[in-house]
C-alpha positions as protocol buffer text, in pm:
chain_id: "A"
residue {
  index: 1
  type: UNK
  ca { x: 3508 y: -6054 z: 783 }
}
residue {
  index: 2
  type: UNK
  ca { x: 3535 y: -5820 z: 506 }
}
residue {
  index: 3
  type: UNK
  ca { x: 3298 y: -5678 z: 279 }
}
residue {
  index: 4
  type: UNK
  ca { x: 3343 y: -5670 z: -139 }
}
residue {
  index: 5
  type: UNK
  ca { x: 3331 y: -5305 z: -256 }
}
residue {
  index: 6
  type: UNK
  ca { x: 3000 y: -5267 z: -472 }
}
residue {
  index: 7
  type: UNK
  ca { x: 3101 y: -5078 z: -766 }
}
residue {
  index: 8
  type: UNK
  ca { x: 2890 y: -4920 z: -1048 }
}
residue {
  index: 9
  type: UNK
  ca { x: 2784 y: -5065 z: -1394 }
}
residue {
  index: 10
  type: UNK
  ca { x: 2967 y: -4761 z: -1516 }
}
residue {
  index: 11
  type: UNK
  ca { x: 3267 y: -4818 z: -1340 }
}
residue {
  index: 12
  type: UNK
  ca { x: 3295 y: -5141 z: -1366 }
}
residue {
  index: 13
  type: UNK
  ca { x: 3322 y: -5078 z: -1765 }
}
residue {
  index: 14
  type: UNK
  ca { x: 3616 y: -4806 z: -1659 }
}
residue {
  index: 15
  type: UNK
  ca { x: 3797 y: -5093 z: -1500 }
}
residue {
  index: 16
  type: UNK
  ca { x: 3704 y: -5334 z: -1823 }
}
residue {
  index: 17
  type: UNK
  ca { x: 3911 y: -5118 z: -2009 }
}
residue {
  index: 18
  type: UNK
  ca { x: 3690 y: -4843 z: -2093 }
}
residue {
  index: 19
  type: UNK
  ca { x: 3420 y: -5102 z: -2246 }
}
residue {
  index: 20
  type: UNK
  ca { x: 3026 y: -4963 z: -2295 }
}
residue {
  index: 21
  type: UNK
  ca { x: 2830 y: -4986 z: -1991 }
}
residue {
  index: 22
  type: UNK
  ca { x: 2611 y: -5208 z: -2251 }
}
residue {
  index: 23
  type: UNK
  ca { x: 2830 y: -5446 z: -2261 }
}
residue {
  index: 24
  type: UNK
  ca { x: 2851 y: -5434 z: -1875 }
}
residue {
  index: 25
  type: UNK
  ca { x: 2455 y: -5526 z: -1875 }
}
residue {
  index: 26
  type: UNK
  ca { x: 2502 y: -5755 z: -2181 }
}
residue {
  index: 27
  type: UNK
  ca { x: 2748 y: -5944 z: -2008 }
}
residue {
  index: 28
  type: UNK
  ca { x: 2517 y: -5971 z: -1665 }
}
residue {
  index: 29
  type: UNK
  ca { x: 2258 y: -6069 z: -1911 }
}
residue {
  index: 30
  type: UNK
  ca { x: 2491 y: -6376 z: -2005 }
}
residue {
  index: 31
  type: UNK
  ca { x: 2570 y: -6466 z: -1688 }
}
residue {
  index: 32
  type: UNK
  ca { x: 2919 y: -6371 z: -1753 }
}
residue {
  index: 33
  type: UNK
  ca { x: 2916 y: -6131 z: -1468 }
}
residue {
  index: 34
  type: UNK
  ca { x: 2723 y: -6184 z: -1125 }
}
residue {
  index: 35
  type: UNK
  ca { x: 2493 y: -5842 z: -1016 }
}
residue {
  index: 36
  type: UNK
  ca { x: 2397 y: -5752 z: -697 }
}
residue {
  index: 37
  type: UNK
  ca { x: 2119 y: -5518 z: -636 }
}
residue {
  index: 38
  type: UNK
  ca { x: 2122 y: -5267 z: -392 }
}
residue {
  index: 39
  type: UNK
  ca { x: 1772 y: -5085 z: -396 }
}
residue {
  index: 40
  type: UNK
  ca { x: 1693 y: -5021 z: -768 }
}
residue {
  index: 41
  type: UNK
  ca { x: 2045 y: -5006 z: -885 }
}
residue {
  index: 42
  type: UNK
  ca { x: 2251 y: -5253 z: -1031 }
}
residue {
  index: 43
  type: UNK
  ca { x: 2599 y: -5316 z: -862 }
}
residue {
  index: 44
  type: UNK
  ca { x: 2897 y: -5558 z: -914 }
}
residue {
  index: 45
  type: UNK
  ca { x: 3123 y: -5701 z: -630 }
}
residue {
  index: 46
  type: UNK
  ca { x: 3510 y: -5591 z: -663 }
}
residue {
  index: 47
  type: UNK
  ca { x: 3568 y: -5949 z: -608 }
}
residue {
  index: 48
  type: UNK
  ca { x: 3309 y: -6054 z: -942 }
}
residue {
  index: 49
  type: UNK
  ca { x: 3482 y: -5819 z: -1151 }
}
residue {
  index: 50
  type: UNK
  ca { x: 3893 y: -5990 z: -1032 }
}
residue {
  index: 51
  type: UNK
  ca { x: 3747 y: -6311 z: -1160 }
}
residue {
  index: 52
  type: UNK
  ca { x: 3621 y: -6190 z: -1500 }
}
residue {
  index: 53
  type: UNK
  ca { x: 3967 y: -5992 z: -1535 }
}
residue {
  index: 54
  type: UNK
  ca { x: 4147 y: -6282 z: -1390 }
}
residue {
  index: 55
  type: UNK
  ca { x: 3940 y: -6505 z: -1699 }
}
residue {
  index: 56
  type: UNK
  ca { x: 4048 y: -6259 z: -1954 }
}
residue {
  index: 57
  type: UNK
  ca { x: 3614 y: -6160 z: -2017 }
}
residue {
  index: 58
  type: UNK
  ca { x: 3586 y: -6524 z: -2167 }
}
residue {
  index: 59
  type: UNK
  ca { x: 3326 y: -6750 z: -2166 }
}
residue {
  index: 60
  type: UNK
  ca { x: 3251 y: -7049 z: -2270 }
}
residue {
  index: 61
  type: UNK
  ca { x: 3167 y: -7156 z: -2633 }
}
residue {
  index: 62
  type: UNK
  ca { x: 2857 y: -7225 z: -2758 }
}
residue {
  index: 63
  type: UNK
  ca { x: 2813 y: -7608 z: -2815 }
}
residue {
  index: 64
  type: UNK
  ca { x: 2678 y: -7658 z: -3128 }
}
residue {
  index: 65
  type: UNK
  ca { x: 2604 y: -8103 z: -3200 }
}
residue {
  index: 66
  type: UNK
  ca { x: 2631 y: -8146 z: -3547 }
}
residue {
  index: 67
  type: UNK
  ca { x: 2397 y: -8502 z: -3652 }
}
residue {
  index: 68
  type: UNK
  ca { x: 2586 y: -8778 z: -3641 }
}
residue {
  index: 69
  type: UNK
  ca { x: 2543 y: -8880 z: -4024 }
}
residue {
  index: 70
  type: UNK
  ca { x: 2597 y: -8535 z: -4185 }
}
residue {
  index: 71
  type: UNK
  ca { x: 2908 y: -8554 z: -4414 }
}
residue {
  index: 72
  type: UNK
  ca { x: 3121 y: -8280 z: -4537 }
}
residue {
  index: 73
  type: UNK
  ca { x: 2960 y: -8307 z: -4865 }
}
residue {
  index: 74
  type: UNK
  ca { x: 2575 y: -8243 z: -4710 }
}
residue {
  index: 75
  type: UNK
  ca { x: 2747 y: -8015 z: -4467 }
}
residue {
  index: 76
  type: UNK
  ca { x: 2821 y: -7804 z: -4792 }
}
residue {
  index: 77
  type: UNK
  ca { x: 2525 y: -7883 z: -4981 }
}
residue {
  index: 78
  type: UNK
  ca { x: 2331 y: -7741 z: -4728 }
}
residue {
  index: 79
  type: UNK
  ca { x: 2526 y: -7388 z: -4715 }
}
residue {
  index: 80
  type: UNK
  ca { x: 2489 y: -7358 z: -5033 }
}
residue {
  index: 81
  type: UNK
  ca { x: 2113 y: -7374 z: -5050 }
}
residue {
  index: 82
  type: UNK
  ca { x: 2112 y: -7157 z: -4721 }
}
residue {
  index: 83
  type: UNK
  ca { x: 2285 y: -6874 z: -4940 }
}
residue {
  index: 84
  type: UNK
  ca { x: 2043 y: -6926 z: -5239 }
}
residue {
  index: 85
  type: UNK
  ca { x: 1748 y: -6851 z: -5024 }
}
residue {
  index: 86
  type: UNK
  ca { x: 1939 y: -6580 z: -4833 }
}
residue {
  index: 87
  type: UNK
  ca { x: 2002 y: -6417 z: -5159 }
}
residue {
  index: 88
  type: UNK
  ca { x: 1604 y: -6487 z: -5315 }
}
residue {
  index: 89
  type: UNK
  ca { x: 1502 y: -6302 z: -5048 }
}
residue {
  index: 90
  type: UNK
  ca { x: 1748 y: -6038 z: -5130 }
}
residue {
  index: 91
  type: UNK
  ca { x: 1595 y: -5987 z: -5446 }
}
residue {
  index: 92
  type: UNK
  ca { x: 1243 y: -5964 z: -5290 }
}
């Protein structure tokens, strides 16, 4: 059986692309990329970081259930009082 190559936070955002190594950490903060830890270090299988090439770095959408009986006309009302009180407390 073969072992996975454990590769660096650091390079694993070489081989992203050249991405921030925050993003690395943001991403295993997500979920969007698997960590192993060896000791106190934070590593990421060569085989984790194929599939999140492989998916293109996507992940899934957040779902967001609008209520049932909001119509397009509340829908609006209600952005336009959420930019009235965004822009009162501009003034403040």
């Amino acid at each position: 059986m073969e072992m996975d190559l454990l590769i660096s936070v650091q390079e694993a955002a070489r081989r992203l692309g050249g991405i921030s190594k925050w993003t690395v950490h943001a991403w295993l903060s997500q979920g969007r990329l698997q960590r192993t830890k060896v000791g106190g270090r934070t590593m990421i299988r060569e085989s984790e970081l194929a599939r999140v090439i492989e998916d293109g770095g996507k992940s899934p959408a957040p779902c967001r259930p609008r209520p049932a009986n909001q119509t397009k006309d509340s829908r609006a009302e209600a952005e336009r009082s959420r930019r009235e009180r965004m822009r009162r407390n501009a003034l403040v």
